[in-house]
C-alpha positions, 0 to 999 in steps of 0.5 A: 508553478501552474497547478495544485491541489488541496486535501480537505481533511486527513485522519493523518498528523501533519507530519505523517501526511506531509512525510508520506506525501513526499515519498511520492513526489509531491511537495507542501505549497504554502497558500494563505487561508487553505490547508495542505496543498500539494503540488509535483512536477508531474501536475505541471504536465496536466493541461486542464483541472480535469486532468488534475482532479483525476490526478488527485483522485489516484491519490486518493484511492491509493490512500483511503482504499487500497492501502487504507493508510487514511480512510479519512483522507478527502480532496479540496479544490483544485487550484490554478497557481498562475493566478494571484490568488490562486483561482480554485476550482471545485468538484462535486462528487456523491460521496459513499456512506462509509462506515467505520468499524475500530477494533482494538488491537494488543500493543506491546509496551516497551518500558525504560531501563530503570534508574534514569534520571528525570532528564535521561527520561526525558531523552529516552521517551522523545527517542522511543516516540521517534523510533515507532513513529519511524516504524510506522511510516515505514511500514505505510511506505511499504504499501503506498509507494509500490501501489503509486508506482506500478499498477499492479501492486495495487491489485496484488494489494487487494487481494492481501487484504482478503480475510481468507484465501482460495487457490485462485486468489493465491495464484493470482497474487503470484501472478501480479508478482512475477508479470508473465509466465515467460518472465518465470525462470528470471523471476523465480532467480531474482526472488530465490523461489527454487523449482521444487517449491514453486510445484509445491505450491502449485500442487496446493493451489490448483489441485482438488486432491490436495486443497479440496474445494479450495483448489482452482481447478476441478478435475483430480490428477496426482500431484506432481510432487511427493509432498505439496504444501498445505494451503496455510503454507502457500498462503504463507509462500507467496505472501513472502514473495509479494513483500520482497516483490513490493519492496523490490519496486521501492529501489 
């Protein structure tokens, strides 16, 4: 083992971080007198801390902007394990003012069945913490492992994150999504988009007739169908092709 890195701070439990962390190859090192530092085969190919550093940083970006996963999320230093103790070697950066702004959210409480004993209680609330615990890591794999995987799904999810959409941010995440237009008749299979639909959707997206000034283009011809859909509905359409496709590259 060469080298590693050290995460400095987290908004993440251990257990989230160290579960996450994982699912992208990287594995907890036990170092005396230092945090959670991470280590993966894909370090040992780096031949300098810069290389590892930018390493760190991709990881980074992924977890505290592009999935938002842990906005908290801030790098140590980097370390070099062939020596003992591990030689650090530390990076400067100016880091941005980030604000934060929490907002609540409603929560749906799910109540145990009445008449348990203290210890069925007991059981039922470890069992219930379990299961949302698991729903939640679920779910912040579902952005991150794609987003580490393949670039990009890290502008497709950008572009997800937007409050509200035109035609050209719709259109765009489903050409992330499909790659290229000559991949269109095996994509188009693979993720049971019929031909009528996707010229629905392309009515929505590109014409002013139908979406007004939220179209991508500006000149008016008819539409190429008899009903295209609204822009909540190709909103809608191609959102669901982007979960299947960013599912599709955990396989």
């Amino acid at each position: 083992m060469r080298w590693a890195f050290e995460i400095e701070r987290t908004g993440l439990e251990r257990r989230n971080l160290i579960d996450l962390i994982e699912s992208l190859g990287y594995k907890p090192v036990e170092v005396p007198g230092r945090g959670i530092v991470l280590w993966s085969t894909s370090l040992e190919a780096c031949t300098s801390t810069g290389e590892v550093w930018d390493e760190a940083k991709r990881l980074r970006y992924l977890m505290a902007s592009v999935t938002a996963i842990d906005p908290e999320f801030a790098l140590g230093s980097v370390l070099d394990m062939s020596s003992e103790p591990p030689k650090a070697y530390i990076f400067l950066e100016v880091e941005p003012l980030v604000i934060k702004v929490t907002m609540g959210s409603p929560t749906l409480s799910v109540l145990p069945p009445t008449e348990l004993s203290e210890e069925q209680l007991a059981d039922w609330n470890k069992r219930h913490v379990e299961q949302e615990y698991q729903s939640k890591l679920e779910a912040q794999k579902a952005k991150l492992v794609p987003a580490f995987r393949e670039p990009r799904a890290v502008k497709l999810l950008q572009l997800l994150k937007q409050k509200s959409h035109t035609g050209e941010s719709l259109y765009k995440i489903y050409e992330l999504a499909e790659g290229h237009p000559s991949q269109r008749k095996e994509f188009q299979e693979r993720f049971g988009v019929s031909d009528v639909e996707f010229k629905r959707f392309a009515d929505a997206v590109h014409n002013p007739v139908v979406s007004g000034a939220l179209a991508r283009h500006a000149y008016e011809e008819k539409p190429k169908t008899a009903n295209p859909m609204s822009m909540s509905e190709a909103e809608s359409f191609v959102v669901g092709i982007a979960m299947r496709w960013l599912a599709s590259l955990r396989d």
